[in-house]
C-alpha positions in Angstrom: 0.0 0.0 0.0 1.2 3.5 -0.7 1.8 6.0 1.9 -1.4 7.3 0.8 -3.7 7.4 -1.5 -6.6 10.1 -2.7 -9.7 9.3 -4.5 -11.9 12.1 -5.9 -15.1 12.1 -7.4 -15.1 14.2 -10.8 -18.8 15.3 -9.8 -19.4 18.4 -8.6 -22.3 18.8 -5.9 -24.1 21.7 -5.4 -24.2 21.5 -1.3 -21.4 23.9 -0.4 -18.0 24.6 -0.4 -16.2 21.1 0.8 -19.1 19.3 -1.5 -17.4 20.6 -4.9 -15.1 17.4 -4.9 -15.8 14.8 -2.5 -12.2 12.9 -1.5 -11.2 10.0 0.4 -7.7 9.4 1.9 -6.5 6.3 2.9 -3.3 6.0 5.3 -2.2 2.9 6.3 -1.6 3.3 10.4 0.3 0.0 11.0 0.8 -3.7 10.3 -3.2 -4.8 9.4 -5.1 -1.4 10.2 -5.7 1.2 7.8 -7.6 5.1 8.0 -9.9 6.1 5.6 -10.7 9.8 5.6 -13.7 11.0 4.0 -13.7 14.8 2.9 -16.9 16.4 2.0 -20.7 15.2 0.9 -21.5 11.7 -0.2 -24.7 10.5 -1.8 -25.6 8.0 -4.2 -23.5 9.4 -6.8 -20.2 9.5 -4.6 -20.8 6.7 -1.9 -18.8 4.5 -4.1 -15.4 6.4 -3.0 -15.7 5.4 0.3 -16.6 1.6 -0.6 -13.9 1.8 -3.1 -11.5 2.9 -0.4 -12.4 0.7 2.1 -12.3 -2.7 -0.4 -8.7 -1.6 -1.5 -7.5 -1.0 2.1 -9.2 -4.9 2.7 -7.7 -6.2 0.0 -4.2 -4.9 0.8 -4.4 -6.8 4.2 -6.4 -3.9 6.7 -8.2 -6.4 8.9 -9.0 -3.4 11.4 -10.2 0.0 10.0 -11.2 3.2 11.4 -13.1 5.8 8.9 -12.6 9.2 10.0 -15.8 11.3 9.4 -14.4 15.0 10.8 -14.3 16.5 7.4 -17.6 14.3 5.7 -20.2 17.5 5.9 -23.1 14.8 4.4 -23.8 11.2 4.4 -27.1 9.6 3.1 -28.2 5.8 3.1 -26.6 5.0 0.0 -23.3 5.9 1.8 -24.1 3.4 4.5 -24.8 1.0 2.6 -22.2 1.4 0.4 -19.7 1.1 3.6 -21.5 -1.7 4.9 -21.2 -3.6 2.0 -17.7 -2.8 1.2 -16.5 -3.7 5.2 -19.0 -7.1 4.7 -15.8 -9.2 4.0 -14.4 -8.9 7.6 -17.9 -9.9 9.4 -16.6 -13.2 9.9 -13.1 -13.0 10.4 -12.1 -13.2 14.4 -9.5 -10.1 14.2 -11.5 -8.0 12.6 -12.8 -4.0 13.2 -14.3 -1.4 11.5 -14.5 1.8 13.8 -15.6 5.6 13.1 -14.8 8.9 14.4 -15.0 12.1 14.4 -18.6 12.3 12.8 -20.4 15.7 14.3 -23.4 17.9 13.0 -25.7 16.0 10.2 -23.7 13.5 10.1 -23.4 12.1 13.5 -27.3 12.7 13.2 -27.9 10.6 10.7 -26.2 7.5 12.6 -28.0 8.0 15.8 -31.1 7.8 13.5 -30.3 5.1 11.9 -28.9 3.0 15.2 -26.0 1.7 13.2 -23.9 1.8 16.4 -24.2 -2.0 17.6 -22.7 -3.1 13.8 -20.3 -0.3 13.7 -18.9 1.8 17.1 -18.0 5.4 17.1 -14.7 6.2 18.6 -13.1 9.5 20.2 -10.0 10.7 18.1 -8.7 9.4 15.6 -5.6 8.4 16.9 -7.8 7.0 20.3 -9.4 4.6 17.8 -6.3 3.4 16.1 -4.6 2.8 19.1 -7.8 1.0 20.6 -8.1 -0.8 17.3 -3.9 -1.9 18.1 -4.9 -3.4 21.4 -7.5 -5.9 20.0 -5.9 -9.7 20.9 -5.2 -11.3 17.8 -8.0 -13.9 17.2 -10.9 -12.0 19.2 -13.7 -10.8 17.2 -14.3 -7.4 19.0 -15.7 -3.8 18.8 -14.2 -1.5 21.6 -15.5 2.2 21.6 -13.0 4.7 22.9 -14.9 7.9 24.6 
Protein backbone atom coordinates (compact mmCIF):
# COMPACT_ATOMS: atom_id res chain seq x y z
CA UNK A 1 0.00 0.00 0.00
CA UNK A 2 1.20 3.54 -0.69
CA UNK A 3 1.84 6.02 1.90
CA UNK A 4 -1.44 7.35 0.76
CA UNK A 5 -3.71 7.42 -1.52
CA UNK A 6 -6.62 10.09 -2.68
CA UNK A 7 -9.71 9.29 -4.47
CA UNK A 8 -11.90 12.09 -5.86
CA UNK A 9 -15.10 12.12 -7.43
CA UNK A 10 -15.08 14.17 -10.83
CA UNK A 11 -18.81 15.26 -9.76
CA UNK A 12 -19.41 18.38 -8.65
CA UNK A 13 -22.35 18.84 -5.94
CA UNK A 14 -24.13 21.65 -5.40
CA UNK A 15 -24.17 21.54 -1.34
CA UNK A 16 -21.35 23.90 -0.38
CA UNK A 17 -18.03 24.60 -0.35
CA UNK A 18 -16.21 21.08 0.79
CA UNK A 19 -19.07 19.30 -1.52
CA UNK A 20 -17.43 20.64 -4.87
CA UNK A 21 -15.08 17.39 -4.93
CA UNK A 22 -15.77 14.81 -2.49
CA UNK A 23 -12.24 12.92 -1.48
CA UNK A 24 -11.18 9.97 0.36
CA UNK A 25 -7.72 9.39 1.85
CA UNK A 26 -6.53 6.31 2.89
CA UNK A 27 -3.30 5.99 5.29
CA UNK A 28 -2.15 2.92 6.31
CA UNK A 29 -1.59 3.29 10.39
CA UNK A 30 0.28 0.02 10.98
CA UNK A 31 0.84 -3.65 10.26
CA UNK A 32 -3.16 -4.84 9.40
CA UNK A 33 -5.08 -1.39 10.18
CA UNK A 34 -5.71 1.17 7.76
CA UNK A 35 -7.56 5.14 8.00
CA UNK A 36 -9.91 6.14 5.60
CA UNK A 37 -10.68 9.78 5.57
CA UNK A 38 -13.67 11.04 4.00
CA UNK A 39 -13.70 14.80 2.94
CA UNK A 40 -16.92 16.36 1.96
CA UNK A 41 -20.72 15.16 0.93
CA UNK A 42 -21.47 11.69 -0.23
CA UNK A 43 -24.73 10.53 -1.78
CA UNK A 44 -25.56 8.05 -4.25
CA UNK A 45 -23.50 9.36 -6.81
CA UNK A 46 -20.16 9.46 -4.63
CA UNK A 47 -20.83 6.68 -1.90
CA UNK A 48 -18.84 4.50 -4.07
CA UNK A 49 -15.38 6.41 -3.03
CA UNK A 50 -15.68 5.37 0.29
CA UNK A 51 -16.62 1.63 -0.61
CA UNK A 52 -13.88 1.78 -3.14
CA UNK A 53 -11.53 2.88 -0.37
CA UNK A 54 -12.44 0.68 2.14
CA UNK A 55 -12.28 -2.66 -0.43
CA UNK A 56 -8.75 -1.63 -1.53
CA UNK A 57 -7.47 -0.98 2.12
CA UNK A 58 -9.20 -4.95 2.72
CA UNK A 59 -7.73 -6.25 -0.04
CA UNK A 60 -4.19 -4.92 0.80
CA UNK A 61 -4.41 -6.84 4.16
CA UNK A 62 -6.38 -3.87 6.68
CA UNK A 63 -8.17 -6.42 8.92
CA UNK A 64 -9.03 -3.43 11.37
CA UNK A 65 -10.15 -0.01 10.04
CA UNK A 66 -11.20 3.24 11.43
CA UNK A 67 -13.07 5.85 8.87
CA UNK A 68 -12.58 9.20 10.05
CA UNK A 69 -15.79 11.33 9.42
CA UNK A 70 -14.37 15.04 10.81
CA UNK A 71 -14.29 16.47 7.39
CA UNK A 72 -17.65 14.31 5.66
CA UNK A 73 -20.21 17.55 5.87
CA UNK A 74 -23.06 14.85 4.38
CA UNK A 75 -23.78 11.23 4.36
CA UNK A 76 -27.11 9.55 3.13
CA UNK A 77 -28.16 5.83 3.09
CA UNK A 78 -26.60 4.97 0.03
CA UNK A 79 -23.30 5.86 1.75
CA UNK A 80 -24.14 3.44 4.47
CA UNK A 81 -24.79 1.00 2.65
CA UNK A 82 -22.23 1.42 0.41
CA UNK A 83 -19.69 1.08 3.63
CA UNK A 84 -21.50 -1.70 4.93
CA UNK A 85 -21.22 -3.59 1.96
CA UNK A 86 -17.66 -2.75 1.23
CA UNK A 87 -16.52 -3.70 5.18
CA UNK A 88 -19.03 -7.08 4.68
CA UNK A 89 -15.81 -9.25 4.02
CA UNK A 90 -14.41 -8.87 7.57
CA UNK A 91 -17.89 -9.93 9.37
CA UNK A 92 -16.56 -13.22 9.89
CA UNK A 93 -13.05 -12.98 10.44
CA UNK A 94 -12.12 -13.19 14.36
CA UNK A 95 -9.45 -10.07 14.17
CA UNK A 96 -11.45 -8.01 12.59
CA UNK A 97 -12.84 -4.05 13.21
CA UNK A 98 -14.29 -1.39 11.47
CA UNK A 99 -14.52 1.79 13.76
CA UNK A 100 -15.59 5.60 13.09
CA UNK A 101 -14.84 8.88 14.39
CA UNK A 102 -15.03 12.09 14.41
CA UNK A 103 -18.62 12.32 12.84
CA UNK A 104 -20.40 15.66 14.26
CA UNK A 105 -23.39 17.93 13.03
CA UNK A 106 -25.71 16.04 10.23
CA UNK A 107 -23.74 13.53 10.07
CA UNK A 108 -23.40 12.11 13.47
CA UNK A 109 -27.33 12.66 13.23
CA UNK A 110 -27.89 10.56 10.66
CA UNK A 111 -26.16 7.55 12.55
CA UNK A 112 -28.04 8.00 15.76
CA UNK A 113 -31.09 7.80 13.49
CA UNK A 114 -30.30 5.14 11.94
CA UNK A 115 -28.93 3.01 15.18
CA UNK A 116 -26.02 1.74 13.23
CA UNK A 117 -23.89 1.80 16.40
CA UNK A 118 -24.16 -2.03 17.62
CA UNK A 119 -22.70 -3.11 13.75
CA UNK A 120 -20.33 -0.32 13.66
CA UNK A 121 -18.85 1.83 17.07
CA UNK A 122 -18.04 5.44 17.13
CA UNK A 123 -14.75 6.16 18.63
CA UNK A 124 -13.11 9.46 20.23
CA UNK A 125 -10.00 10.67 18.10
CA UNK A 126 -8.66 9.37 15.59
CA UNK A 127 -5.62 8.39 16.87
CA UNK A 128 -7.84 7.02 20.28
CA UNK A 129 -9.37 4.60 17.76
CA UNK A 130 -6.34 3.39 16.12
CA UNK A 131 -4.64 2.78 19.08
CA UNK A 132 -7.80 0.96 20.64
CA UNK A 133 -8.06 -0.76 17.31
CA UNK A 134 -3.93 -1.93 18.13
CA UNK A 135 -4.86 -3.37 21.40
CA UNK A 136 -7.49 -5.87 19.97
CA UNK A 137 -5.91 -9.73 20.86
CA UNK A 138 -5.21 -11.28 17.75
CA UNK A 139 -7.96 -13.87 17.18
CA UNK A 140 -10.89 -11.96 19.18
CA UNK A 141 -13.66 -10.79 17.22
CA UNK A 142 -14.28 -7.44 19.02
CA UNK A 143 -15.73 -3.80 18.82
CA UNK A 144 -14.23 -1.53 21.64
CA UNK A 145 -15.54 2.19 21.65
CA UNK A 146 -13.00 4.69 22.86
CA UNK A 147 -14.87 7.88 24.57
Amino acid sequence: MSEQETVASPLRMQRGPQADRPTVVIEPASGASASIAAHGEFDLHTAHLIASAITAAVERGARQLVLDLRHAAFLDCSTLYALMNAAAPLRNEPAASVVLTGATGIVKRFFELVGVDPLVPFAGPRDDAIAALGALSPGRKETRMVT
